[in-house]
Each structure stands twice: as structure tokens, then as C-alpha cells.
N, CA, C and O atoms as a GROMACS GRO file, in nm:
protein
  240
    1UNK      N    1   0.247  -1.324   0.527
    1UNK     CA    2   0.105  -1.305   0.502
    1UNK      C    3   0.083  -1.294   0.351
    1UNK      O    4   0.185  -1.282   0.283
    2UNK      N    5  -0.008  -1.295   0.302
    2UNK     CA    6  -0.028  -1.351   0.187
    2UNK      C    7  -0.135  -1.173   0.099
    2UNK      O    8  -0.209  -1.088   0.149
    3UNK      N    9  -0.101  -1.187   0.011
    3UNK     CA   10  -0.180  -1.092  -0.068
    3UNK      C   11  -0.352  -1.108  -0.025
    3UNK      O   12  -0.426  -1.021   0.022
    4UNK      N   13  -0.382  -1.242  -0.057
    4UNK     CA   14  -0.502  -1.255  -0.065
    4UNK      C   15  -0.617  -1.222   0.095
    4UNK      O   16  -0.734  -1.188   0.111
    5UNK      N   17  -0.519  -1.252   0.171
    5UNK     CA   18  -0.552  -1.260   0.310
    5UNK      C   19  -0.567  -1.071   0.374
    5UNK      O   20  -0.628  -1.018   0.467
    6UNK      N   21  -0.520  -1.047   0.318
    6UNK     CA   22  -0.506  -0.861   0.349
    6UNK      C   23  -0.631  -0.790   0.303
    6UNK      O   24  -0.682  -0.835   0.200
    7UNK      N   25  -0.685  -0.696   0.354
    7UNK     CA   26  -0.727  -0.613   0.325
    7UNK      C   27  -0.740  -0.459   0.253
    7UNK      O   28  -0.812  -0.376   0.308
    8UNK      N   29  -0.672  -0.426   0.132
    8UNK     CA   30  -0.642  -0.354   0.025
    8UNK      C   31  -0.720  -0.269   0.019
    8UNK      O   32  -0.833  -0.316   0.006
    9UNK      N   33  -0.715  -0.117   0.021
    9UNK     CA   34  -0.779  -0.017  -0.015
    9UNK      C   35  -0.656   0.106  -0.040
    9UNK      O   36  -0.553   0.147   0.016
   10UNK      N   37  -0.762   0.144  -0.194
   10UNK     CA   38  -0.690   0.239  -0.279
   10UNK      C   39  -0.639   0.400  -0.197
   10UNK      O   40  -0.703   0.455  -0.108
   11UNK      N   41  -0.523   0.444  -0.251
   11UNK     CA   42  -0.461   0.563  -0.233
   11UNK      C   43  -0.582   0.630  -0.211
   11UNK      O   44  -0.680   0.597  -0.278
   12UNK      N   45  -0.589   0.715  -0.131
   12UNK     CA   46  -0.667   0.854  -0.116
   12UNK      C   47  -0.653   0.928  -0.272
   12UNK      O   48  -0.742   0.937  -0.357
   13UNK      N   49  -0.493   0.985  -0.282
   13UNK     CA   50  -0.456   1.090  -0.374
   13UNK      C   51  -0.487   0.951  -0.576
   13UNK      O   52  -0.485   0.981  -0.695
   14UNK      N   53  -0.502   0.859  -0.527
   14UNK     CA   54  -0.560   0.799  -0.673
   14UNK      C   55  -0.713   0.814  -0.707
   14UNK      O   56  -0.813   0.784  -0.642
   15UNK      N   57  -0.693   0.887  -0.867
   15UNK     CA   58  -0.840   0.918  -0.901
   15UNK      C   59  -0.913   0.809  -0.962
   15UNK      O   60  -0.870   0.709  -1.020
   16UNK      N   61  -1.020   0.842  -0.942
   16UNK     CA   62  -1.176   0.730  -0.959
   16UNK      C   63  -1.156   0.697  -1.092
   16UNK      O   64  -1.214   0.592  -1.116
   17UNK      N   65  -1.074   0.762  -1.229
   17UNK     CA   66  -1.090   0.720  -1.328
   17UNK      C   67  -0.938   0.663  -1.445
   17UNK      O   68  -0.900   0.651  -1.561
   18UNK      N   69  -0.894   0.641  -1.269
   18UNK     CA   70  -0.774   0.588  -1.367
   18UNK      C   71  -0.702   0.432  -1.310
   18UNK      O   72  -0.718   0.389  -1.195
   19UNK      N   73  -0.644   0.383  -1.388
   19UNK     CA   74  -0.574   0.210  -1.308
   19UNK      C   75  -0.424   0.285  -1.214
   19UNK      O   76  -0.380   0.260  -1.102
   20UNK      N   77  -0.382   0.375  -1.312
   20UNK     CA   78  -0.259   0.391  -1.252
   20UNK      C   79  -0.234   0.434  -1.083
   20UNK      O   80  -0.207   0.547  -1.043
   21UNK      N   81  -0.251   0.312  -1.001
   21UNK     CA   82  -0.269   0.418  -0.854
   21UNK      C   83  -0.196   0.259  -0.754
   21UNK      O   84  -0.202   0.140  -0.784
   22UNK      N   85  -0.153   0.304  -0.675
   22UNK     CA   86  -0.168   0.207  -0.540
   22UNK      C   87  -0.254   0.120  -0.465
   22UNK      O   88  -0.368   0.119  -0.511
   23UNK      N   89  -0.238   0.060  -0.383
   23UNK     CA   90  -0.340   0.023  -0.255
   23UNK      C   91  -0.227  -0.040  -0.165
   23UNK      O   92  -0.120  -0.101  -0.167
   24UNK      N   93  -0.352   0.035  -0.058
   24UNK     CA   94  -0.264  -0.008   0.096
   24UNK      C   95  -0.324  -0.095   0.201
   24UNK      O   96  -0.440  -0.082   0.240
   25UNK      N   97  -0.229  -0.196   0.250
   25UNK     CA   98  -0.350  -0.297   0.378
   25UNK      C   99  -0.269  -0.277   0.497
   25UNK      O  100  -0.146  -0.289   0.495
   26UNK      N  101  -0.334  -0.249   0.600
   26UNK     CA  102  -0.244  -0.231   0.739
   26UNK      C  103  -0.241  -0.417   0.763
   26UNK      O  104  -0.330  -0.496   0.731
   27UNK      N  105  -0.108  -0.446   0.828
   27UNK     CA  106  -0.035  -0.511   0.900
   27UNK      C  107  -0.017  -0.540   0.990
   27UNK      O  108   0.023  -0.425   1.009
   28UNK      N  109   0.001  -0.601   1.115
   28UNK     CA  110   0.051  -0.616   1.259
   28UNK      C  111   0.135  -0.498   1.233
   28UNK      O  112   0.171  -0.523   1.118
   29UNK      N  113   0.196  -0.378   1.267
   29UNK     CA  114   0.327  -0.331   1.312
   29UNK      C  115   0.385  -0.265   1.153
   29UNK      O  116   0.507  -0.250   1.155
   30UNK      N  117   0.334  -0.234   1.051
   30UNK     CA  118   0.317  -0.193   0.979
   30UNK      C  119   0.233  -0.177   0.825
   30UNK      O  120   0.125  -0.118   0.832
   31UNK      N  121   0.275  -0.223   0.692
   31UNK     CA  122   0.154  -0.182   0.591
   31UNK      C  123   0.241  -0.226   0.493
   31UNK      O  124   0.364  -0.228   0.484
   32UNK      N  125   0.115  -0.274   0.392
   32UNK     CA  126   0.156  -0.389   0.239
   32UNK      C  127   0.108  -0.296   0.142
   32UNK      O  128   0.004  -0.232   0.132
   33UNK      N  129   0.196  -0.305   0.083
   33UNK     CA  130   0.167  -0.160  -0.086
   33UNK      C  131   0.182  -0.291  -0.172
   33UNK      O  132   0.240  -0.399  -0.161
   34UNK      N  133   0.115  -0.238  -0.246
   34UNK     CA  134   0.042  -0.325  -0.386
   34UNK      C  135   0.016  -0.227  -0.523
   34UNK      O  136  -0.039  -0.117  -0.512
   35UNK      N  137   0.056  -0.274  -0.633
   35UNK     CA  138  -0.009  -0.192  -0.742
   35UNK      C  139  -0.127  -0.256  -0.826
   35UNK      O  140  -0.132  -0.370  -0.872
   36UNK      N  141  -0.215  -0.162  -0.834
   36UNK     CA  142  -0.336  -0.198  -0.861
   36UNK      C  143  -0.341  -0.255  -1.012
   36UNK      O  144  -0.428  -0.335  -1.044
   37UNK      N  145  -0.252  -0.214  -1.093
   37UNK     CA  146  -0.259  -0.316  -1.229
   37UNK      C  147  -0.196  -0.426  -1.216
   37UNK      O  148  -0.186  -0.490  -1.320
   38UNK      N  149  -0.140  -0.480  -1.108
   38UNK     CA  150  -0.050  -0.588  -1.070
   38UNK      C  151  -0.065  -0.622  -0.944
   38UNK      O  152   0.025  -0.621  -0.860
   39UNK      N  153  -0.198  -0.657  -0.922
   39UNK     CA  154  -0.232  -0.744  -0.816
   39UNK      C  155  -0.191  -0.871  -0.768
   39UNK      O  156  -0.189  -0.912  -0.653
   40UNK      N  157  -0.151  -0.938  -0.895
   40UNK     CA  158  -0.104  -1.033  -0.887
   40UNK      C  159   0.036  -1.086  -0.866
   40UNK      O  160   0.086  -1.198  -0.855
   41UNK      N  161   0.084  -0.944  -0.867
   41UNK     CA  162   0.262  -0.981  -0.848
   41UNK      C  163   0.282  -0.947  -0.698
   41UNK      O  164   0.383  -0.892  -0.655
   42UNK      N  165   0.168  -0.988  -0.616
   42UNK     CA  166   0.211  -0.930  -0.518
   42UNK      C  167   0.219  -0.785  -0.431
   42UNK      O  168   0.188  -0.676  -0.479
   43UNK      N  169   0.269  -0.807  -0.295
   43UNK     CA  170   0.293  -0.674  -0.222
   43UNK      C  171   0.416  -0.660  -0.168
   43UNK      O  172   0.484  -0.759  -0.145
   44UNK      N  173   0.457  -0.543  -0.144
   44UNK     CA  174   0.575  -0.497  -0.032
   44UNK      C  175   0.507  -0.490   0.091
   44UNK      O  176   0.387  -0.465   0.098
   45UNK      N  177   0.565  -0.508   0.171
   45UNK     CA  178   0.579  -0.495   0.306
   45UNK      C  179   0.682  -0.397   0.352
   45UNK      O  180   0.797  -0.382   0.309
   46UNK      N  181   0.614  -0.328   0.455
   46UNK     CA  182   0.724  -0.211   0.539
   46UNK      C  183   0.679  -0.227   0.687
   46UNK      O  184   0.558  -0.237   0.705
   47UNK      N  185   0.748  -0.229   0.777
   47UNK     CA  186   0.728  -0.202   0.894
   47UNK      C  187   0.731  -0.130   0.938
   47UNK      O  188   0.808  -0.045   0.893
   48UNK      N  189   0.667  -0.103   1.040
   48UNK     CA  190   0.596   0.065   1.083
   48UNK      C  191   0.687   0.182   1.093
   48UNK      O  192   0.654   0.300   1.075
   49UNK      N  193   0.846   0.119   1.133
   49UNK     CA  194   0.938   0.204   1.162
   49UNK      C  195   0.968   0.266   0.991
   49UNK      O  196   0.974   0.388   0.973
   50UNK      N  197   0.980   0.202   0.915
   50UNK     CA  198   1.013   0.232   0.770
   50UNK      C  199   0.892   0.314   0.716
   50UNK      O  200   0.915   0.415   0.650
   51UNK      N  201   0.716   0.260   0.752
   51UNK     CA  202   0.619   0.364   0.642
   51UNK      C  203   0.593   0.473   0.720
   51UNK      O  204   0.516   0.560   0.678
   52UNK      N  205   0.639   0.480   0.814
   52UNK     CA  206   0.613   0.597   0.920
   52UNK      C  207   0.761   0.716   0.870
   52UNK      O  208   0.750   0.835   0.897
   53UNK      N  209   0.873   0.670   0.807
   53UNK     CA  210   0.946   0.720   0.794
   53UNK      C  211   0.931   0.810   0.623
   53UNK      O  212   0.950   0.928   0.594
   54UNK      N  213   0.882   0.666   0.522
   54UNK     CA  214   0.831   0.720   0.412
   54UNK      C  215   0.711   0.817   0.413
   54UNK      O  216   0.726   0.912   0.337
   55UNK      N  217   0.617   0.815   0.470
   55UNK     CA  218   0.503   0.893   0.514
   55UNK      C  219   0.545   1.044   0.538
   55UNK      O  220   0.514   1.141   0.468
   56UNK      N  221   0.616   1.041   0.642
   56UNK     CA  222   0.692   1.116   0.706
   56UNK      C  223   0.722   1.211   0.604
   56UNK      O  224   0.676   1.325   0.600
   57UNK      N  225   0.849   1.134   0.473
   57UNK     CA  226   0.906   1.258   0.418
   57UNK      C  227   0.796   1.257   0.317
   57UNK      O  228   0.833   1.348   0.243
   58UNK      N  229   0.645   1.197   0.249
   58UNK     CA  230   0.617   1.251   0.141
   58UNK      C  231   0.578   1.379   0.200
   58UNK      O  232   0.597   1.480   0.132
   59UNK      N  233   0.516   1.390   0.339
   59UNK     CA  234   0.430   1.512   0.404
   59UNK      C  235   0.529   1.620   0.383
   59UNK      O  236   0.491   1.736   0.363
   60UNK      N  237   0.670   1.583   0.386
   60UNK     CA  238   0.730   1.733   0.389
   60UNK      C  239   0.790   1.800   0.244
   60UNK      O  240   0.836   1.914   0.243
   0.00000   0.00000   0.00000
């Protein structure tokens, strides 16, 4: 799937007045991370078993 084709919305925890932050697009079966000053280089991909796992430990 393609960058352009996704739907991208910024980190919760990124503030309104800065570039330095994330964005996230849900996936079939998991989610595409992107950095917002580098839109253009693309996204990662994780599958649900993996951002459910990263998720997981930022909460703890």
C-alpha cells in the first residue's frame, strides 16, 4: 500500500506547535507510522501482532 493511499493522522501526545511528531494510518490487520517532516520517505508498517505489542509496552 502506498503512502499516498492511507489515511495519516497526527500523534495524540504531538503538540500543535511543533514539526517534530509522528502520524499514524490504520491498515487491514495493523498500522503505517510516518514522520511528519518526512513524508516523503515514506512509512513503516507493523502488523497488529507487533503495534499491539509496541503499544503495549509504551503504556507500561
Amino acid at each position: 500500500m502506498q503512502s499516498h493511499d492511507l489515511i495519516f493522522r497526527k500523534s495524540s501526545y504531538s503538540g500543535a506547535r511543533t514539526e517534530n511528531c509522528v502520524e499514524v494510518a490504520d491498515l487491514p490487520g495493523g498500522a503505517a507510522v510516518r514522520d511528519t517532516q518526512n513524508r516523503e520517505a515514506g512509512h513503516l508498517a507493523f502488523c497488529l501482532r507487533e503495534w499491539t505489542a509496541l503499544i503495549d509496552t509504551l503504556r507500561s
